[in-house]
C-alpha positions as CSV (number, residue, x, y, z in Angstrom):
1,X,-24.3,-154.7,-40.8
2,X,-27.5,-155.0,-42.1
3,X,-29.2,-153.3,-40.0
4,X,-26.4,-150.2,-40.6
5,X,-27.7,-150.5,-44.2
6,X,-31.1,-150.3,-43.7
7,X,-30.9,-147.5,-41.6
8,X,-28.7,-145.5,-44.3
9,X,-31.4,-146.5,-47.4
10,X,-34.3,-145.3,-45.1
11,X,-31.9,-142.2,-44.6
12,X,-31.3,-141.2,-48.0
13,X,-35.1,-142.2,-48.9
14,X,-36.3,-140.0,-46.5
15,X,-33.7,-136.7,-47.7
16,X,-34.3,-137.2,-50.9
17,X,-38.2,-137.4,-50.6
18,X,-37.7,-134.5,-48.4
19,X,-36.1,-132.4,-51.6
20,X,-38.9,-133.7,-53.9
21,X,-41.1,-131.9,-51.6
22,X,-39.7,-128.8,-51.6
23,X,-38.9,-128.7,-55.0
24,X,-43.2,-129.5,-55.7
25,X,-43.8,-126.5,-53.1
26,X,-41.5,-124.2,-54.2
27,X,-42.5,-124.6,-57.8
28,X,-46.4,-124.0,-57.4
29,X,-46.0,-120.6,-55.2
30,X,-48.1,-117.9,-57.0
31,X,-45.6,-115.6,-59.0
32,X,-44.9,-112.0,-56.7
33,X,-47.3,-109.4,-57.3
34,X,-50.6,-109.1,-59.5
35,X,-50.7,-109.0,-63.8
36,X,-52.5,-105.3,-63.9
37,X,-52.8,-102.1,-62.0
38,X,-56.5,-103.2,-61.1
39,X,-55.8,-106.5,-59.7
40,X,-52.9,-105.5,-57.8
41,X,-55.3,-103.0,-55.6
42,X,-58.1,-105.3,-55.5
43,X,-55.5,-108.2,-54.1
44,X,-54.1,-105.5,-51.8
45,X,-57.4,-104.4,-50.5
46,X,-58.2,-108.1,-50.2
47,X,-55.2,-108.8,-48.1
48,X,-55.7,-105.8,-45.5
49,X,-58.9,-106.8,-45.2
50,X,-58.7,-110.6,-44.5
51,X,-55.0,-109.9,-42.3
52,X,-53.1,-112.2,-44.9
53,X,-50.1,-111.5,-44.5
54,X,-48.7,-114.1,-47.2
55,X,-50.9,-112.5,-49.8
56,X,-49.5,-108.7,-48.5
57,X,-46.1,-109.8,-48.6
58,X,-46.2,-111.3,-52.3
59,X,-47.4,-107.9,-53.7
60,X,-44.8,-105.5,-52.2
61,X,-41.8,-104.7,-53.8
62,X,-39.3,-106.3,-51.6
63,X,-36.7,-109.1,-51.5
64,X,-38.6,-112.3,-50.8
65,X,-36.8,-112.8,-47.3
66,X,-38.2,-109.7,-46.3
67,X,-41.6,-110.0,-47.5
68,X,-43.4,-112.1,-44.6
69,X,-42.0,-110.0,-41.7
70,X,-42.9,-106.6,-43.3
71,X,-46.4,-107.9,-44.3
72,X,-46.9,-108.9,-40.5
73,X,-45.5,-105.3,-39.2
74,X,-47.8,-103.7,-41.6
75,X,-51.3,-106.2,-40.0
76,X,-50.0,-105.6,-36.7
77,X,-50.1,-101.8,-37.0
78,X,-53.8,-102.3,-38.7
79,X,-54.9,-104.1,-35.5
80,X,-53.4,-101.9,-33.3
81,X,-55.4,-99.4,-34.7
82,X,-58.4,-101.4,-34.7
83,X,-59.3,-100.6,-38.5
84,X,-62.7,-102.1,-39.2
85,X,-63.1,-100.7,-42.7
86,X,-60.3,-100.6,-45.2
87,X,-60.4,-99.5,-49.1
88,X,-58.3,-99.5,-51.9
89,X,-58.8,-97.6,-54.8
90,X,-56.6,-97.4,-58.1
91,X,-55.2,-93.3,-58.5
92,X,-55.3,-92.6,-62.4
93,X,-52.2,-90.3,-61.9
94,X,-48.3,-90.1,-62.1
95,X,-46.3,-91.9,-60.6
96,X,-48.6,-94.6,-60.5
97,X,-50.7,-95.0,-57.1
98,X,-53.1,-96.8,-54.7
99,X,-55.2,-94.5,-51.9
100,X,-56.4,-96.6,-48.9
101,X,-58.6,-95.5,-46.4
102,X,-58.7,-97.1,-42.8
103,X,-61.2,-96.3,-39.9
104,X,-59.7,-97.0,-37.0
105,X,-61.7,-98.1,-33.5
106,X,-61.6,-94.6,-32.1
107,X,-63.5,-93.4,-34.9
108,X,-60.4,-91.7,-37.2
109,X,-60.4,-92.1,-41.0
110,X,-56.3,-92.4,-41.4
111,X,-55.8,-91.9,-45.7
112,X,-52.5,-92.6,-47.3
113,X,-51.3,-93.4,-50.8
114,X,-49.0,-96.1,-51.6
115,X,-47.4,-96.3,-55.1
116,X,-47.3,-98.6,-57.4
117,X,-44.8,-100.0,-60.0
118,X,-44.1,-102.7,-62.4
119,X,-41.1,-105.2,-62.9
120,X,-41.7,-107.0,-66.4
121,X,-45.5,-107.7,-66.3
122,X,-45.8,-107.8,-62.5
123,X,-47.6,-105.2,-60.8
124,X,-46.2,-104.5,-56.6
125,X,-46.6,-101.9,-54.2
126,X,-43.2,-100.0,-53.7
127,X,-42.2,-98.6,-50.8
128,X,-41.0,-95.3,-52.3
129,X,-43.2,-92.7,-51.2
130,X,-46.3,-91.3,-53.7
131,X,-45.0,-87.7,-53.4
């Protein structure tokens, strides 16, 4: 009998410390996105460029459960291409926009803009297209 009880106590000891944990963790996470236009394509840039993907998926514009598997599609495409040098740079136009440039390993410079938008203060890249 005792040893029953002990072995429940350590249980419910161990789920609840378990909870605590991921109640700490959960609560420090950075918020989603970047707090201006400038920081959110120097965080982008940042993020191509390092191939960190947790940092990618926190400033696009998707659900969070979404976020890490599109960030690591979007690095995975970057190495396939071999890109050595990336750049961001902030588009003083409507809608809103980043341009990046990538030069790939066979010598290509691929260029594409990516717009941006705001939820609240939070800057993010959205996936609509910067027509």
């Amino acid at each position: 009998m005792l040893r029953r009880r002990t072995l429940v106590y350590v249980s419910v000891v161990l789920v609840v410390g378990w909870l605590t944990f991921l109640t700490i963790s959960t609560g420090r996470a950075p918020d989603p996105g970047a707090a201006s236009p400038h920081e959110l394509a120097e965080t982008f840039e940042r993020s191509l460029r390092d191939r960190d993907a947790e940092t990618l998926g926190r400033m696009i514009d998707l659900p969070f459960s979404e976020q890490a598997a599109f960030a690591e599609g979007y690095l995975e495409e970057l190495s396939r291409v071999d890109a050595s040098e990336i750049s961001v740079a902030l588009d003083g136009g409507q809608p809103p926009s980043v341009s990046v440039r990538v030069a790939t390993g066979d010598g290509r410079t691929i260029e594409y803009r990516q717009r941006i938008g705001s939820s609240g203060d939070r800057w993010k890249i959205s996936l609509v297209p910067a027509l």
